[in-house]
N, C-alpha and C positions, 0 to 999 in steps of 0.2 A: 415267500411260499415255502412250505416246510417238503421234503420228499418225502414221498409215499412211503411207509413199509415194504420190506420183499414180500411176493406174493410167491415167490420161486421155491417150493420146499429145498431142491437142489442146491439154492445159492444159500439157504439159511445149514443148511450140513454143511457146505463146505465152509462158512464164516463161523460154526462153532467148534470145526477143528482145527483150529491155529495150534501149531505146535510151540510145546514148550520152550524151545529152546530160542523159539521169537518173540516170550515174551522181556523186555528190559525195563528200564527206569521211565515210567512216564508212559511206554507203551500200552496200548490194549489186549489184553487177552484172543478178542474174537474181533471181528470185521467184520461190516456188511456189504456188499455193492454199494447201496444207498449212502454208510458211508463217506466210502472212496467218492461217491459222485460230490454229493457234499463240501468236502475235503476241495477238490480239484475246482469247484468253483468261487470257494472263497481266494482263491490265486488270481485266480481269474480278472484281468483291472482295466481299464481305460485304452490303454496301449498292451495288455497281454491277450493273448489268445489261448486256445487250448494247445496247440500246435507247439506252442515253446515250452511248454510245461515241461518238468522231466519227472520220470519215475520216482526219483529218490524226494525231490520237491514234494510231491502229493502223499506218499510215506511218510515223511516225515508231520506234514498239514494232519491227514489221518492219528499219527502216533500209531504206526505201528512201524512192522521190519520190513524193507521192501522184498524180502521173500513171501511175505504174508500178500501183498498186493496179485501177484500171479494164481492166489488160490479163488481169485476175482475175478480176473480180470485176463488176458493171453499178453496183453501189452498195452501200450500208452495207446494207438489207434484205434482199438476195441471200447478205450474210456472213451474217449474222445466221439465216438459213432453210439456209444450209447449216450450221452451227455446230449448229442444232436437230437438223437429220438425223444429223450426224456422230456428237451427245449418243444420238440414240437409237439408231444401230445398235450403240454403244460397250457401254449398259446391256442391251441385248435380250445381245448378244452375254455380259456376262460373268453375266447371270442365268440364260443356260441354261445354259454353263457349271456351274452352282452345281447345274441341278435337274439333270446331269449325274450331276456325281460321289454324288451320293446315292441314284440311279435303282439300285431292287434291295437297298438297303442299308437300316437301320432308322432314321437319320436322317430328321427330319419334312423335306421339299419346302418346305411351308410357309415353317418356320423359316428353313431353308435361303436361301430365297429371298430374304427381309428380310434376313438378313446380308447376303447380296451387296446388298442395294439401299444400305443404310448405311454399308458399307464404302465401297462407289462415293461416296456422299455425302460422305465424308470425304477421298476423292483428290483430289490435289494438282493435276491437270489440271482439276480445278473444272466439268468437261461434266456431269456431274447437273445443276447451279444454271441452265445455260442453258435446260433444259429446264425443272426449277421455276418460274424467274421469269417467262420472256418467256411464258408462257401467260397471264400474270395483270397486265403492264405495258407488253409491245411491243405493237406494231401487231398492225391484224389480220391481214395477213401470219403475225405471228409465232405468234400464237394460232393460226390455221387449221395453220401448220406440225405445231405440238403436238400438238393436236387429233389430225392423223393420225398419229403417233409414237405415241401413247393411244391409237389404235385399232389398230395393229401389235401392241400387247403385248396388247390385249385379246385379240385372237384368239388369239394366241399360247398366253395363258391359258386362251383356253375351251379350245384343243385339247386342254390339258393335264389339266383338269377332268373332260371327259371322258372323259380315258383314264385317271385314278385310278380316277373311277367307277365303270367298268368292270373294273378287276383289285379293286375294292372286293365288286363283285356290288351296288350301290348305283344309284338311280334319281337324276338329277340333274334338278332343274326347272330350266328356264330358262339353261343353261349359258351363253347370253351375256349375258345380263344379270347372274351371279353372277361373271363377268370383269370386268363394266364397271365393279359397286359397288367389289371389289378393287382392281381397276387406280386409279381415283379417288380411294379412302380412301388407300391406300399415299400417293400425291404427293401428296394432304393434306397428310397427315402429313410427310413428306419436307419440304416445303415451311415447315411451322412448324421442323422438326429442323435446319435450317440456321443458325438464328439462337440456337438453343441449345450448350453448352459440349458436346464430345464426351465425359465424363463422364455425361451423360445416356443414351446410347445403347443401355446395355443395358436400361435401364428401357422404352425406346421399343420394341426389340426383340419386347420379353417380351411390351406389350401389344398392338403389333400384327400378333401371330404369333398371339393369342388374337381379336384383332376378326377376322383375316382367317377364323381356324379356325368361329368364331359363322355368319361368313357361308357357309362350304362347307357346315357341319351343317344352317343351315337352309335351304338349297337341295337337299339332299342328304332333307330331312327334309319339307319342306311340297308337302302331296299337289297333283295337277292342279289347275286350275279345271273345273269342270261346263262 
């Protein structure tokens, strides 16, 4: 997946005033955010995180001076929290997409949905993994970032929830709490799925299209409380 352009006139003045005296051998003239974001995720690997990254590392992946980076950027935590954001409007975006093209069709949403997540897991821009990992290793910056990415799709979920419910003629309990178990089991899951071969993946598929199904049924199924 390619990054967007800046939409920031702000971030595009300050990326086309790199001063002269940062530019060297190899270096860039100007820098974008986009960029740096760029830049910082091709490091990015299997056993790295955003968390271990250093300044001068992503500087140098960009080509440019790492004084030119702070005209971006406050510090490495600031990459790293937008990298988070960038990862979740990337996934929100291509999983609606997914419940998109099925909407009306006989195709399960479900199903649907976990492919796009795994799919995504397995793209080359590596933005799922930022999201997976720094929930669970970066700062608390990066966790609280997360945190609220996970609470974007849970909504996102519950609205969805209860508009199947609804063309179901079906009673749902507790629609945000049947988001949140979702939304959490999936990056579970997702999170153990990374370190496994993609070979795996239909098997992962299959069972967590069935855990997620278990949990709609019994939300769907377990009466009020008194």
């Amino acid at each position: 997946m390619t990054i967007a352009p800046a939409n920031n006139a702000a971030d595009a003045n300050l990326s086309a005033s790199a001063a002269p005296e940062d530019h060297g051998p190899g270096r860039k003239p100007s820098i974008s955010r986009e960029d740096i974001l760029a830049a910082a995720l091709k490091l990015i690997g299997p056993h790295r995180s955003v968390s271990t990254l250093s300044l001068r590392e992503v500087a140098r992946e960009a080509g440019i001076a790492p004084n030119s980076f702070y005209r971006q950027f406050r510090d490495m935590d600031e990459l790293a929290v937008a990298l988070i954001d960038l990862a979740g409007r990337s996934l929100r975006h291509i999983i609606g997409e997914a419940r998109q093209r099925v909407a009306g069709g006989k195709r399960s949403v479900i199903r649907s949905s976990v492919e796009a997540f795994m799919e995504q897991l397995r793209a080359d821009d590596k933005l799922l993994h930022v999201l997976l990992r720094e929930g669970t290793v970066g700062s608390d910056a990066f966790k609280q970032a997360v945190d609220r990415e996970l609470q974007f799709f849970e909504e996102e979920l519950r609205l969805d929830l209860i508009r199947l419910a609804r063309l179901d003629h079906a009673t749902l309990h507790e629609p945000a709490l049947a988001a949140k178990a979702i939304t959490r089991l999936v990056f579970a899951v997702g999170a153990t799925a990374m370190d496994l071969p993609p070979e795996k993946d239909p098997e992962l598929v299959e069972e967590l299209s069935t855990m997620v199904r278990m949990i709609v049924t019994g939300a769907r199924a377990l009466p009020p409380e008194r």
